[in-house]
N, C-alpha and C positions, 0 to 999 in steps of 0.2 A: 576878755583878753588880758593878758600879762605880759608887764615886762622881766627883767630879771631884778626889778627892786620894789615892784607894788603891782598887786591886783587894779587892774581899769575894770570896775564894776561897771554894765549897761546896762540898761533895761529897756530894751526895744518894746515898740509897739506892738509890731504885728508876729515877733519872730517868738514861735510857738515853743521854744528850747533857753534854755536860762542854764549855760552849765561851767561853771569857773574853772579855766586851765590856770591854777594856781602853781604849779608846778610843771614849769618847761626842761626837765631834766630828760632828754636822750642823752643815751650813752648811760646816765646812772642808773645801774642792777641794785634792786630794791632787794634785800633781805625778808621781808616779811613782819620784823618789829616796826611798831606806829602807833603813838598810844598819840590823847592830850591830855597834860597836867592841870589840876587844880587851877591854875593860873591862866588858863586857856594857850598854852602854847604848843605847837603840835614838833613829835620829837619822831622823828623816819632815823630809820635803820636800812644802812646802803652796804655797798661794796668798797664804797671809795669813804668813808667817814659816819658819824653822827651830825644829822641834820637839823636845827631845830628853825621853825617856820612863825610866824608873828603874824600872818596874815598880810603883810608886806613887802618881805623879803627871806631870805634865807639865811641862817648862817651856819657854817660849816664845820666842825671840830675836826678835827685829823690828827694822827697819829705823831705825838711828837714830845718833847719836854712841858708837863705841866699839864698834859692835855689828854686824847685817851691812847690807849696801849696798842690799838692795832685800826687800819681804817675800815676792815670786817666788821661789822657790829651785827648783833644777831638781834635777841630778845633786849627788849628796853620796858624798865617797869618804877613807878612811881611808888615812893612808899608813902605812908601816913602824913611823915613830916616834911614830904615835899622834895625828899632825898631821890635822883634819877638813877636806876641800877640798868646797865649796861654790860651785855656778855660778848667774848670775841674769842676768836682762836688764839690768843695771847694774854688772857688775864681778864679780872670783873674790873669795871670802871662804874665810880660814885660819884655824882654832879652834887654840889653844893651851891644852890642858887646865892646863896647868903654871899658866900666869899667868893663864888663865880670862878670854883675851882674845882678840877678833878683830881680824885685819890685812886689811884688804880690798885689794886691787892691782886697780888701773886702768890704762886706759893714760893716756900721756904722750907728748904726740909728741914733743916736745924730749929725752924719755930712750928711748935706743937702749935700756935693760934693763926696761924696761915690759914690761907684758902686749900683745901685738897690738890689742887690742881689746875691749870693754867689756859687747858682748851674746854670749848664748850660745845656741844652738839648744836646744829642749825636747826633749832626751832625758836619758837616764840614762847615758848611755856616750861620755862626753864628755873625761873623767877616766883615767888608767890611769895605771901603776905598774909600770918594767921590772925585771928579774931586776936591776939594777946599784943600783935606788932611787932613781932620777930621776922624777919624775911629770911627763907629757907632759898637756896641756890643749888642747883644741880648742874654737875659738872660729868668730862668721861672718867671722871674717876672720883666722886664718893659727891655724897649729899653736905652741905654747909649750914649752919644757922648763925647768923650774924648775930651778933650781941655788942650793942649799940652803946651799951654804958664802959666796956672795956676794949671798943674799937678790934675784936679780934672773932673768929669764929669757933665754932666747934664741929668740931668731925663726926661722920657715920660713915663708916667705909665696910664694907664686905668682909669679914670673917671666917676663914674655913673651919673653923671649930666652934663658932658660935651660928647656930640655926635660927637665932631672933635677931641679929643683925641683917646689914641691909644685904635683900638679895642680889644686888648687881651692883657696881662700880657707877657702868654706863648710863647717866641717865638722861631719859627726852623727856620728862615731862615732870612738875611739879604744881600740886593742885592743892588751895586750903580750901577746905567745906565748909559754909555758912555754920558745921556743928562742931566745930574743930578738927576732926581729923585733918591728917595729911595724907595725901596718899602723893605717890612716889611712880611714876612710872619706870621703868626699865629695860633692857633690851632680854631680861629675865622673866619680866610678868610686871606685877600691879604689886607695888608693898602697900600695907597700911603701918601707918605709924602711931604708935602709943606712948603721950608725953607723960603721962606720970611714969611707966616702966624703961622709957626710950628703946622700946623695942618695936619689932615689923613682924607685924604677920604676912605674909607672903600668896601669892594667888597668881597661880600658875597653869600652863595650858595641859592639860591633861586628855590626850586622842580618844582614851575612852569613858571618860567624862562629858556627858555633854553639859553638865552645871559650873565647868569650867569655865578658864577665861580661852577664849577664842585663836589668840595667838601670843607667843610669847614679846613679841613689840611693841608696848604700849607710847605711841607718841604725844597720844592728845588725853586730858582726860575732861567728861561737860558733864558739869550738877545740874538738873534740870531745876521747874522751879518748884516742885514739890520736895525739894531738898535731896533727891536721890542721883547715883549716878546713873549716865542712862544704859550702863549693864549691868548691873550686880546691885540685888534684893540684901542692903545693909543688916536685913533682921537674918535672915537664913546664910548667907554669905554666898551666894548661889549668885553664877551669871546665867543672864538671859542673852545669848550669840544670835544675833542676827545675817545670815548667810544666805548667798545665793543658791539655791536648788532650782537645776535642771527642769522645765515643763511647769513648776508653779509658779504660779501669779504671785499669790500671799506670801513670797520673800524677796530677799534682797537684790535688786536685781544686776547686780556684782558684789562681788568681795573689798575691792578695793573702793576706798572711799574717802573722798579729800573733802568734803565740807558737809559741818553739823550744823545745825542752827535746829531753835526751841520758838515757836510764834504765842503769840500775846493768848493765845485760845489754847496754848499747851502741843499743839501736833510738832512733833521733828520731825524735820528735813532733811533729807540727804542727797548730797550729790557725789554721784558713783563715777568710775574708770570708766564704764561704758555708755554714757551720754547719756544719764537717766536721773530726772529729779523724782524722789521719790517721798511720798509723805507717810508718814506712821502714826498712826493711831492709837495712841497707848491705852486707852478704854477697850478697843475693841482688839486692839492685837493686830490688825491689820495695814496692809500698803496700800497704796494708791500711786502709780509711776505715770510720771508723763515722760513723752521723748520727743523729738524734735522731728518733724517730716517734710523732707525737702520740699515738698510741693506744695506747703501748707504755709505762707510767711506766718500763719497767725498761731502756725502749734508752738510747743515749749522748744528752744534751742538746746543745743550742748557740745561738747562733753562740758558736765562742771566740775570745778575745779574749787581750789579757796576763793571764797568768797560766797555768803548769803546773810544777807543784812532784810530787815525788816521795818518798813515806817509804818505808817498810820492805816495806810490801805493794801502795799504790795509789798512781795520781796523781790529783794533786788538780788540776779544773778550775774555770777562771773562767769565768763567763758572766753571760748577761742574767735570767737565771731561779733565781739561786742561784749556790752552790758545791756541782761536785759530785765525787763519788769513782768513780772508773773502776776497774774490777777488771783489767789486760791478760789475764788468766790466763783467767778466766770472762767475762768484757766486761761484767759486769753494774755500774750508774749504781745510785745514791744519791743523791737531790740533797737538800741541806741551803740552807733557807729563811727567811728573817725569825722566821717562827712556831718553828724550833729555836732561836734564842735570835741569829742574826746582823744585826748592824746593817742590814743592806741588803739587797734581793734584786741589786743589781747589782754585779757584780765585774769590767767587760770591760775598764777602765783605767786600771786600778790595781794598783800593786805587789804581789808575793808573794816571802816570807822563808822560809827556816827555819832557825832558828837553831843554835849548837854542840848544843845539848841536845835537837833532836828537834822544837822547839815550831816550829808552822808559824803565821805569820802572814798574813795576809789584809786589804789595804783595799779598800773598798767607800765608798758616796755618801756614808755616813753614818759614817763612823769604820774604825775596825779589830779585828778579833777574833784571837783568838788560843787555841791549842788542839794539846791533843799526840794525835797519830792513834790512838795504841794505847792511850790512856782513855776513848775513844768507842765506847760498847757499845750493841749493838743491842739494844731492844726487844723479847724473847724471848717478852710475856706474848700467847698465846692469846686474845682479847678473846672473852668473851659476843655473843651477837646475838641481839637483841631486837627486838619491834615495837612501834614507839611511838605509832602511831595508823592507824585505821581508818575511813575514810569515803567516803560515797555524794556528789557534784556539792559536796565540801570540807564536809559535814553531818556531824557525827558517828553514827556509826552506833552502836544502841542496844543493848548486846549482853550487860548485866548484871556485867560486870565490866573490869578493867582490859587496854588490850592486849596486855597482854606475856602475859597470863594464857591468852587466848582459841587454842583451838586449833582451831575450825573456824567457818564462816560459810556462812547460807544467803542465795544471791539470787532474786528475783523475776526471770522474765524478762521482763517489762517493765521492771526496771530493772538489767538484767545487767552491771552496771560499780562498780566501786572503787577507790580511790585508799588507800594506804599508805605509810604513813614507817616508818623503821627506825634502830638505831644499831649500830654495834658500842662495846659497853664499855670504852673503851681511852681513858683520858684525860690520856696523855703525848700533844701533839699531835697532836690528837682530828682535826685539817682534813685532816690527812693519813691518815686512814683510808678505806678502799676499797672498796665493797662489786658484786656478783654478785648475779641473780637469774633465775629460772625459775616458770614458770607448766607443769609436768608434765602431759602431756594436750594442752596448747595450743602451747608454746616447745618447736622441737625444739632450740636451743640457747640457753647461759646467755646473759643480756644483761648486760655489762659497764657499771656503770653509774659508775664514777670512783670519785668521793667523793661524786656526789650522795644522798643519804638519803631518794629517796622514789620512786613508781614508782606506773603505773594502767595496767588493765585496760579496756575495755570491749568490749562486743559478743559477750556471751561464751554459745555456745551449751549449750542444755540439759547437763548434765552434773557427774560427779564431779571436780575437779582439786588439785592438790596446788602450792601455793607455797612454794618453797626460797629464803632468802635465807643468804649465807653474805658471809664481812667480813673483815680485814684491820685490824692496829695500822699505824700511821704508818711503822714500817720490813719490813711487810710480810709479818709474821707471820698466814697466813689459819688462821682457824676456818673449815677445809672443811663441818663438822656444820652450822652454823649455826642456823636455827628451819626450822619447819617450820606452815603453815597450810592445813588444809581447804578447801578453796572447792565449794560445792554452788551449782549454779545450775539451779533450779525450769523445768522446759521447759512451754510451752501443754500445754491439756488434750489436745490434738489431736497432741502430742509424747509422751505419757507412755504407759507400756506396758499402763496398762489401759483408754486409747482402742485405743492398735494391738490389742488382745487381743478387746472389743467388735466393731471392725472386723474382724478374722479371724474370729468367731463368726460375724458376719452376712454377713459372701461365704458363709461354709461351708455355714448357714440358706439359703441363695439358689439357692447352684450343686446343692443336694441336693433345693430344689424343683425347681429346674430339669431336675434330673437324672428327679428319678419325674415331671413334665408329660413331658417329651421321651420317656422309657418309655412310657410310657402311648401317647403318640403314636404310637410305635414298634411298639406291640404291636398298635395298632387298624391302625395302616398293612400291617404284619406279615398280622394275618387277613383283612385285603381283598386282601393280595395272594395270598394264600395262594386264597382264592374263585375270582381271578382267572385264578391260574396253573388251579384244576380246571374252570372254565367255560372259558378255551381249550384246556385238553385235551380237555374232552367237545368244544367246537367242532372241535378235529384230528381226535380220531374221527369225529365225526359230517360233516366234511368229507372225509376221507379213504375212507368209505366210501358217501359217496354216489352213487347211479347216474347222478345229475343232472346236468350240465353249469353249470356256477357259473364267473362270469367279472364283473370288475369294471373299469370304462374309464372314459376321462373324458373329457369334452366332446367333445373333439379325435377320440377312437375308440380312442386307444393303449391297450390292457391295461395295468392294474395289477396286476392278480391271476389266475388262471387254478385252478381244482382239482385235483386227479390224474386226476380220471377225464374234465376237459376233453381233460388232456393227451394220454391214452391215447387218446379217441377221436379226437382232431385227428392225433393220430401224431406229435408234436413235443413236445419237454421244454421244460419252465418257463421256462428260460434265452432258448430262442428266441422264445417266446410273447412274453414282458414287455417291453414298449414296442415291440412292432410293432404295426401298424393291424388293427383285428375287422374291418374294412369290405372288406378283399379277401379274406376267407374267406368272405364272402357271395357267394351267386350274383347276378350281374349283374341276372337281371329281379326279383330278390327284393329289392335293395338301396332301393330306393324308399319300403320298407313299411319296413324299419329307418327312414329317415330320417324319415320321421312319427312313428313312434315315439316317436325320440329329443325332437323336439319337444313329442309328448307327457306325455311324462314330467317336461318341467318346470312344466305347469302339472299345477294339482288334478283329481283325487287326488294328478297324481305317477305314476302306474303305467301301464304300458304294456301291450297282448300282442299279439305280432305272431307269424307262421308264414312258416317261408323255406330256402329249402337253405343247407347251410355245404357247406365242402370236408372231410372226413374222410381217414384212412389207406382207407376204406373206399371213396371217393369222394364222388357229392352225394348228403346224406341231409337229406330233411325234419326240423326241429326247431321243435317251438312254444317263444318264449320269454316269461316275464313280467320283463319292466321295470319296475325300483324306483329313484326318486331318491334319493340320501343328502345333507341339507343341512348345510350349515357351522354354525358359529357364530351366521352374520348371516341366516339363512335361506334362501342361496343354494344352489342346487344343486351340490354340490361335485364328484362321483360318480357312474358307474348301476352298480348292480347287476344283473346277467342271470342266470338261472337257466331253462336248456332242456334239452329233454327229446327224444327221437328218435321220430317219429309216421311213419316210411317204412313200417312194416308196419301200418300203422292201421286 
C-alpha cells in the first residue's frame, strides 16, 4: 500500500501477491514517456506535468517560470551526462540536475541555432543518443542535433530541390544503431542518415515492390540483437513486410500492431489489433499465434496493446482485461486484475519498465504498480469445498441442520428441482476462484461453471443421484475431492418397485386364469373332438362297408360325394365320379321320375322315393332310391342325399 508520500512495503505471510501501488494517480493520463535515470530516479510523462518518483513520494514539475514549457510531456530521455530531455506540444525542455534547473528551447526564426520547431508528435521515440553523444530530436517540422559545446542546434529540414535531404518535415520516430547510423522515421518512409555526407537516403513504400518498406508511417523503429532492424536486410537494402494474408497461418495475423518485443533466445513478439500474440521465428521464417478463448481462463488473453516486457521466466502482457504472465515454455496465461491489488484492469496504452534491478513496472488508468516477478508466489493452499445453501423455487429447504453439514436429500416428485450455492474456502482473492460440478446418474459430463457459486437442477426423474462439486483458489490450485451430496428423488406410486411388483403379480394371477379357462377349454374341445374323430370312424366303417349306394349332389346334379361301394358298382373311382352330372347315368325314360323327385324333395317332408335304371360296370340295373334334403343354416336346401339299392332280381 501507499500513501501519497511513501511506499508501506509488506510482506505478508501467506498472501501469495506482493505487488506495489506506488503510484495512486487516477485522474492522471499518462502520455507513455517513463524512463529511470542513472541515479535511480524514475521520470513519468503525464497530461498534467513532468513527474519524477524517488521511491517515496512524488514531485511534480508544471508548466510555468523556470520550469517546463507545457504540462503535456510526451517522450523524456536521459543523455550520457545525466542531462533529462523532455518533448511537448510547446517547446524541448532540458533538466540539469547540477543547478536543479530547466532550460526550455524554442524555436526563433531570426536564430539559425533554434530548435526547428516548437510542437512534437506523441510518441516516445522522438529523442535518441549516437555512439559520438550528440542527441538528435525530432520534431513536426525538421530533425535537430544538439551540440552541446555551443548550446545551439543544427537543422535538417526537407528540401524541394535537394533529393539527399530529409525526406519529411514530420517526424515520429528517431533511432541510433549500436553501428552508428541513424535512421529517422517519417510520415514519408524510413530515412537513413549519412554523417560524414549529412545526407539521407530514403526508403519508401512502393505498391509494387514487395522489397519495399510496407507503409509510408514509420512510428517506431527496433534493432534487434543481432544488430539489424527487424525489417530491412542493411547489406541489400531490401525490406522483409510482414502482413496479414487471408486463410494463412504463416503470417501476420493483422496489419496493425502496437507491441514489439525481442526475448533473451532472439524470437519477436508481437501484439496485433486483433487480439493475437504472435511469436516469429527468425531462423525459420515462421509464426506461431496464440489468442485468448473465452471459455478457456488458462488460454493467452487480449487484444494486446503497449506493453511486453520479459523477466527471467515469462513475458508480461498488457491488455484490456489485466496484466497477464505468458509461460512461452508451457503457453500457460495468468492474468492478474484490480482485485490482486493493480490500480487498473487497463494496461493497453501505457508504458512498461523494468528496471536495473529486476523490478518491472507497469502504468495503467489509474497510476502505476510495480513488482519483482520472482516474489510473486502462487497460491499453493488446496481450498475446502463446501455447500452453502440448499433450496426449493429459492425456499429454504428444511433439513435440520446446517449445509455444509447435510450429506444427502430427499425429493418429492412432484416437486423434483433444487437450487444450490457452494464455495470454495480460499479467501486470498476469493472472485477468482472456480468451481465444477456433476449431477452422477443424470450429467454425463462436468459442467464448468466459472466462478459462478451456484447451480439448479430440475426435472429430475425418479431416482438415486450423487452431486459432485469440486473448486479451485484464485491461481488455480483445484480440490479435485471437493463435496459430495445424495440426491434421492421419490418417483409416483405408479413408478416404485412395489406398484411394478403388484403389477407383475396380477398379469401372473390373470395369464394363469387364463391359462386353466383356455385348458379346460382345450380339454372339453379335446373330447368332442376325440367323439368326433370315433363317430367318423364308426361313419367310415359303416360307409365303407355298406352294400347300399350313397351318393350326395346338389341342386345343379353334380356329385359331391359317392361311397365305395357306388363306386364299385358304377365301375369308376371317386376321382371321376366327383363333379360330374348323376343325370346321365340315369336311363333316359327313367330321368323324368328323378326330376320330380328332386322337386320333391324340397318341399315337406323333404324326402323323395323314386325307382329307375342307372348305367353300372354291369350295365342297366334297376335301383330304388330314397331322397333326403340337407338344409343350410337359413333353411335352405343346401344338398340331397341319395341312398339306393339294386331291385333287378326282385
Amino acid at each position: 500500500m501507499i500513501t501519497s508520500s511513501r511506499i508501506q512495503a509488506r510482506e505478508p505471510v501467506e498472501s501469495p501477491l506482493q505487488i506495489d501501488h506506488p503510484l495512486d494517480a487516477e485522474g492522471i493520463l499518462f502520455n507513455g514517456g517513463f524512463i529511470q535515470d542513472r541515479d535511480g530516479f524514475f521520470w513519468i510523462a503525464t497530461q498534467s506535468g513532468l513527474l519524477k518518483y524517488d521511491g517515496y513520494g512524488l514531485k511534480e514539475y508544471v508548466a510555468g517560470p523556470g520550469s517546463i514549457s507545457s504540462n503535456s510531456i510526451f517522450a523524456i530521455h536521459e543523455d550520457k551526462e545525466g542531462l533529462i530531455w523532455a518533448t511537448s506540444p510547446d517547446g524541448l525542455n532540458m533538466y540539469d540536475k547540477e543547478t536543479d534547473t530547466f532550460t526550455v528551447h524554442k524555436h526563433h526564426p531570426d536564430e539559425s541555432g533554434s530548435i526547428s520547431h516548437n510542437v512534437f508528435n506523441w510518441t516516445n521515440q522522438s529523442i535518441a543518443e549516437d555512439t559520438e553523444g550528440h542527441v538528435w530530436i525530432g520534431t513536426q517540422s525538421g530533425l535537430n542535433r544538439y551540440n552541446k559545446a555551443t548550446d545551439d542546434f543544427t537543422r535538417y529540414t526537407h528540401q524541394h530541390d535537394n533529393p539527399r535531404s530529409l525526406g519529411s518535415d514530420n517526424i515520429w520516430s528517431v533511432y541510433a544503431a549500436a553501428s552508428g547510423t541513424l535512421w529517422v522515421g517519417t510520415d514519408e518512409g524510413l530515412d537513413e542518415f549519412d554523417k560524414e555526407t549529412e545526407t539521407f537516403t530514403h526508403h519508401r513504400h512502393d505498391p509494387d515492390d514487395a522489397g519495399s518498406l510496407s507503409n509510408h508511417v514509420v512510428t517506431a523503429i527496433l534493432e534487434d540483437s543481432n544488430g539489424t532492424l527487424d525489417k530491412i536486410d542493411k547489406g541489400s537494402r531490401k525490406f522483409k513486410s510482414y502482413r496479414h494474408v487471408p486463410g494463412e497461418r504463416n503470417s501476420l495475423r493483422d496489419n496493425t500492431v502496437w507491441a514489439v518485443a525481442e526475448d533473451r533466445e532472439g524470437y519477436i513478439w508481437k501484439g496485433t489489433n486483433a487480439g493475437w500474440l504472435s511469436k516469429y521465428d527468425r531462423k525459420t521464417g515462421t509464426y506461431v499465434h496464440y489468442q485468448r478463448d473465452p471459455t478457456d481462463p488458462d488460454s493467452p488473453a487480449g487484444p494486446f496493446a503497449i506493453g511486453i516486457l520479459e523477466d527471467a521466466y515469462y513475458l508480461w502482457l498488457g491488455s484490456n482485461i489485466g496484466l497477464l504472465r505468458f509461460d512461452p515454455k508451457t503457453e500457460a496465461v495468468k492474468q492478474y486484475t484490480k482485485s490482486d491489488g493493480l490500480q487498473s484492469n487497463d494496461f493497453c496504452v501505457y508504458p512498461f519498465l523494468r528496471t536495473r534491478d529486476g523490478e518491472l513496472w507497469v502504468f495503467g488508468g489509474n497510476g502505476a504498480n510495480s513488482f519483482y516477478p520472482d516474489r510473486l508466489k502462487d497460491n499453493r493452499h488446496i481450498p475446502p469445498v463446501v455447500v452453502t445453501s440448499l433450496t426449493k423455487g429459492r425456499e429454504r429447504m428444511k433439513l435440520g441442520k446446517a449445509p455444509e453439514r447435510v450429506r444427502e436429500i430427499t425429493l418429492d416428485w412432484r416437486q423434483n428441482f433444487f437450487e444450490f450455492d457452494y464455495a470454495a474456502l480460499n479467501y486470498s482473492n476469493p472472485d477468482k476462484n472456480r468451481y465444477k460440478y456433476k449431477l452422477g446418474g443424470f450429467d454425463s459430463d462436468w459442467y464448468d461453471a466459472g466462478t459462478r457459486r451456484f447451480g439448479r437442477y430440475a426435472n429430475l426423474p425418479g431416482g438415486m443421484y450423487t452431486l459432485r462439486i469440486v473448486g479451485s483458489n484464485n491461481d488455480g490450485a483445484w480440490n479435485n475431492e471437493g463435496v459430495s451430496l445424495e440426491v434421492v428423488v421419490l418417483p409416483p406410486f405408479w413408478k416404485t418397485w412395489w406398484f411394478y411388483s403388484l403389477c407383475a403379480v396380477s398379469v401372473i394371477v390373470l395369464l394363469l386364469s387364463f391359462y386353466r379357462s383356455k385348458a379346460r377349454q382345450l380339454f372339453a374341445e379335446r373330447t368332442v373332438a376325440q367323439k368326433i374323430l370315433e363317430s367318423e370312424e364308426k361313419y367310415r366303417l359303416l360307409v365303407e362297408n355298406q352294400v347300399d349306394l350313397i351318393a350326395k349332389w346338389d341342386l345343379q346334379g353334380r356329385l359331391l360325394f359317392v361311397s365305395p361301394s357306388c363306386c364299385k358298382t358304377l365301375g369308376k373311382s371317386e376321382e371321376e365320379l366327383l363333379g360330374t352330372g348323376f343325370l346321365p347315368l340315369v336311363h333316359e325314360d327313367d330321368r323324368e321320375g328323378l326330376a320330380k323327385a328332386v322337386v320333391n324333395v324340397t318341399r315337406l317332408p323333404q324326402t323323395a322315393h323314386v325307382e329307375g335304371r342307372i348305367l353300372t360296370k354291369d350295365g342297366w340295373r334297376w335301383h330304388s332310391w330314397l331322397n333326403a334334403a340337407v338344409l343350410d343354416d337359413g333353411g335352405q336346401v343346401a344338398h340331397i342325399v341319395s341312398v339306393g339299392r339294386d331291385i333287378t332280381d326282385r
